[in-house]
C-alpha positions as CSV (number, residue, x, y, z in Angstrom):
1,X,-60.1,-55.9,262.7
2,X,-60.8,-58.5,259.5
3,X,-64.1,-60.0,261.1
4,X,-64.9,-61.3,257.9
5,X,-62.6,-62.1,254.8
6,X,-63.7,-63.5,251.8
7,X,-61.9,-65.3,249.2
8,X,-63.2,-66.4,245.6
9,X,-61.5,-68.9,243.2
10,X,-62.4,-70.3,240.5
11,X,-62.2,-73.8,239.3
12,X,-59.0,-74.2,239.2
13,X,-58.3,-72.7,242.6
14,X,-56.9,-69.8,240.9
15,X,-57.7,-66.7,243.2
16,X,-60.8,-64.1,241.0
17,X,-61.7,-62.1,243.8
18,X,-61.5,-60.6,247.4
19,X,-63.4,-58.9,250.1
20,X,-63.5,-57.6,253.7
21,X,-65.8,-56.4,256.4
22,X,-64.1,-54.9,259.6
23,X,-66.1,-54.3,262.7
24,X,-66.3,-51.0,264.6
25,X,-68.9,-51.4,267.3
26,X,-72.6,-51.7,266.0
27,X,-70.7,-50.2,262.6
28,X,-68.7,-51.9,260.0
29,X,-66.1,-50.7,257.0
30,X,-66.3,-52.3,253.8
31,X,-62.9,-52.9,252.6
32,X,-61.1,-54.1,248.9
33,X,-63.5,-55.5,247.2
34,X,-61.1,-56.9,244.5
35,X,-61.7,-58.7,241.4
36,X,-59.6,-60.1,238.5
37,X,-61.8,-59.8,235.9
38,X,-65.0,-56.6,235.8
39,X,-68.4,-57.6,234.4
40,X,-68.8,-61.0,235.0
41,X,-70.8,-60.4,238.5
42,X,-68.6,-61.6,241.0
43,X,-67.8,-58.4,242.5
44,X,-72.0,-57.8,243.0
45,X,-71.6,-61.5,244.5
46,X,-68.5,-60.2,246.7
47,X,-70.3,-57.3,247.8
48,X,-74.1,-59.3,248.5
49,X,-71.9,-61.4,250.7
50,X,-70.1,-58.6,252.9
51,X,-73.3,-57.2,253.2
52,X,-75.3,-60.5,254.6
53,X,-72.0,-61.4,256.7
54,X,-72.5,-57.7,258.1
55,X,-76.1,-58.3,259.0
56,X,-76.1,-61.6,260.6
57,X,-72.9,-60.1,262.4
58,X,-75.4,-57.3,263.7
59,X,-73.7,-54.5,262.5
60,X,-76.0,-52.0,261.6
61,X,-74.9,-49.5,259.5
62,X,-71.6,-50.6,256.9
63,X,-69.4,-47.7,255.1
64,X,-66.8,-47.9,252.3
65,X,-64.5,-45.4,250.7
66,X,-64.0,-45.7,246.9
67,X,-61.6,-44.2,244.3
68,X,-62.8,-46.0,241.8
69,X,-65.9,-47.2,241.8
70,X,-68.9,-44.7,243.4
71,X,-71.4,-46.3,241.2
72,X,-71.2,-49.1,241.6
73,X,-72.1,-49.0,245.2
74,X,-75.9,-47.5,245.2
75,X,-77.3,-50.5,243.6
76,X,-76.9,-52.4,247.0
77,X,-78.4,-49.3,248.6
78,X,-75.0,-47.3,249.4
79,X,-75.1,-43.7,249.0
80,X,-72.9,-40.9,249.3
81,X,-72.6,-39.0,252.7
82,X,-69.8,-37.0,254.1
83,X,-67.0,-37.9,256.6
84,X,-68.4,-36.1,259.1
85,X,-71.8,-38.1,259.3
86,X,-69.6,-41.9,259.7
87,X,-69.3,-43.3,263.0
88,X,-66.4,-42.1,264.8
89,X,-65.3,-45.9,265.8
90,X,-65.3,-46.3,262.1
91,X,-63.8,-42.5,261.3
92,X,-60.6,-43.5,263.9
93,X,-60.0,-46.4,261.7
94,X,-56.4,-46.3,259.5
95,X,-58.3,-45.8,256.1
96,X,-60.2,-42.6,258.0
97,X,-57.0,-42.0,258.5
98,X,-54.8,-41.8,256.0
99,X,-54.8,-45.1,254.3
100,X,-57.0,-43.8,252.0
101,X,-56.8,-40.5,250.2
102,X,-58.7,-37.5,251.3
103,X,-60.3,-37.3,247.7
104,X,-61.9,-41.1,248.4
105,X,-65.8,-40.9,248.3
106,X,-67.6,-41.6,251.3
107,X,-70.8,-44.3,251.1
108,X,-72.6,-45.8,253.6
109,X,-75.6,-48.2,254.1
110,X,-77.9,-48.7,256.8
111,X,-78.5,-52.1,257.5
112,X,-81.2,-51.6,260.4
113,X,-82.1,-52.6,263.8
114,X,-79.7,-56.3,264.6
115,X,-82.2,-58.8,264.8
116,X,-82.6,-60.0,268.6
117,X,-84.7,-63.1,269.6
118,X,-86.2,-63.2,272.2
């Protein structure tokens, strides 16, 4: 379900940071965003990427589950909502599941209408 996986290294090739979108229909789930180092940005580069990748993927609305970190999130435009109100493709996934912990906080943004041309 990876439908896109980012990687970021720096200039060594050493691996700084992770991310991952999975796609559920017209939704998508973000997944790990993972850094090695907080506060230097690339996390809100990580996250700027998942979100354009969703977008030009036509997913319209993206949802994450956090432990750690619910504020970081609304500054892209997540907020919190309840599990009730996610998608059900993306409530059947295995971190809806039980991957995650009950306790995780729920956040989801709405990306819009995909762009069609016509």
């Amino acid at each position: 379900h990876l439908d896109s996986f980012c990687v970021a290294e720096d200039a060594n090739g050493e691996v700084v940071g992770a991310a991952a979108v999975e796609r559920y229909g017209a939704a998508g789930l973000l997944r790990s965003i993972v850094v090695a180092e907080r506060m230097h940005g690339l996390g809100s580069d990580l996250v700027r990427w998942c979100i354009d990748q969703a977008r030009a993927a036509g997913i319209t609305t993206l949802v994450l589950l956090t432990t750690t970190a619910p504020d970081f999130f609304p500054r892209f435009g997540f907020w919190r909502t309840d599990r009730a109100s996610v998608p059900a493709a993306v409530h059947a996934s295995a971190e809806f599941q039980g991957a995650c912990p009950a306790s995780a906080i729920v956040m989801q943004l709405d990306l819009g209408d995909p762009v069609t041309e016509g």
